[in-house]
C-alpha positions in Angstrom: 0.0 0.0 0.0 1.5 3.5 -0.9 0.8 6.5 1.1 0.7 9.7 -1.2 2.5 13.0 0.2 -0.1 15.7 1.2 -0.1 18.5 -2.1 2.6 21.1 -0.7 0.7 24.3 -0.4 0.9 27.0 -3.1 0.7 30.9 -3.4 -0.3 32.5 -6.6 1.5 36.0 -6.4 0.7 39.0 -9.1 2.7 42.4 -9.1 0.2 44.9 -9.0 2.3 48.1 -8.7 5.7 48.8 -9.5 8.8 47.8 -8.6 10.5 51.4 -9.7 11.8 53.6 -7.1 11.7 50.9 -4.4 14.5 50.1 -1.9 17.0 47.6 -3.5 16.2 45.0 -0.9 12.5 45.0 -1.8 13.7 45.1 -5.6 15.3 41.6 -5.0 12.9 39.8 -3.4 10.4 40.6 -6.3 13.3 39.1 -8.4 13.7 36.3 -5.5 9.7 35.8 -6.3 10.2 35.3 -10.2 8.7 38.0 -10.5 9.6 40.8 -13.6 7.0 42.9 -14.7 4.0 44.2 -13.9 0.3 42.2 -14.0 2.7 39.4 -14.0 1.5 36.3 -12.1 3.5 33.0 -10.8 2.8 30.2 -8.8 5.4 29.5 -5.6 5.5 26.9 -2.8 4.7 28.0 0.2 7.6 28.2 3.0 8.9 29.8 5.2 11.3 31.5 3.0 8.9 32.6 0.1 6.1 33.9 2.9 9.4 36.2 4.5 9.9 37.8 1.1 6.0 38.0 0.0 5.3 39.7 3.5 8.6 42.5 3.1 6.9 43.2 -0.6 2.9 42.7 0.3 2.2 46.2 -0.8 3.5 45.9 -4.5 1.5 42.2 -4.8 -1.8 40.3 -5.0 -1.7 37.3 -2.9 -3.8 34.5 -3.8 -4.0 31.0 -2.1 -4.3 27.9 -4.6 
């Protein structure tokens, strides 16, 4: 009998304003993210890493659970 791992939790990120004239740290987390232009949407895993960038940069994104 095989046991199936549980689906690893995803976040569906979209920047919604723009990463211009924001502090270089902030600048490289949206990178960090996959992140490169605006209206742009991608699909991460959700750790503990990912959620530490997402919440420095929550006011440039839409954050979606999937």
């Amino acid at each position: 009998m095989a046991t199936s791992k549980p689906a690893a939790k995803q976040v569906r990120l979209t920047l919604v304003k723009s990463k211009f004239g924001r502090l270089k740290s902030h600048r490289a987390c949206i990178l960090g993210l996959g992140l490169k232009r605006m209206h742009q949407s991608v699909v991460v895993a959700d750790t503990p890493e990912n959620r530490g960038m997402i919440n420095s940069v929550s006011y440039l994104l839409r954050i979606e659970q999937v």
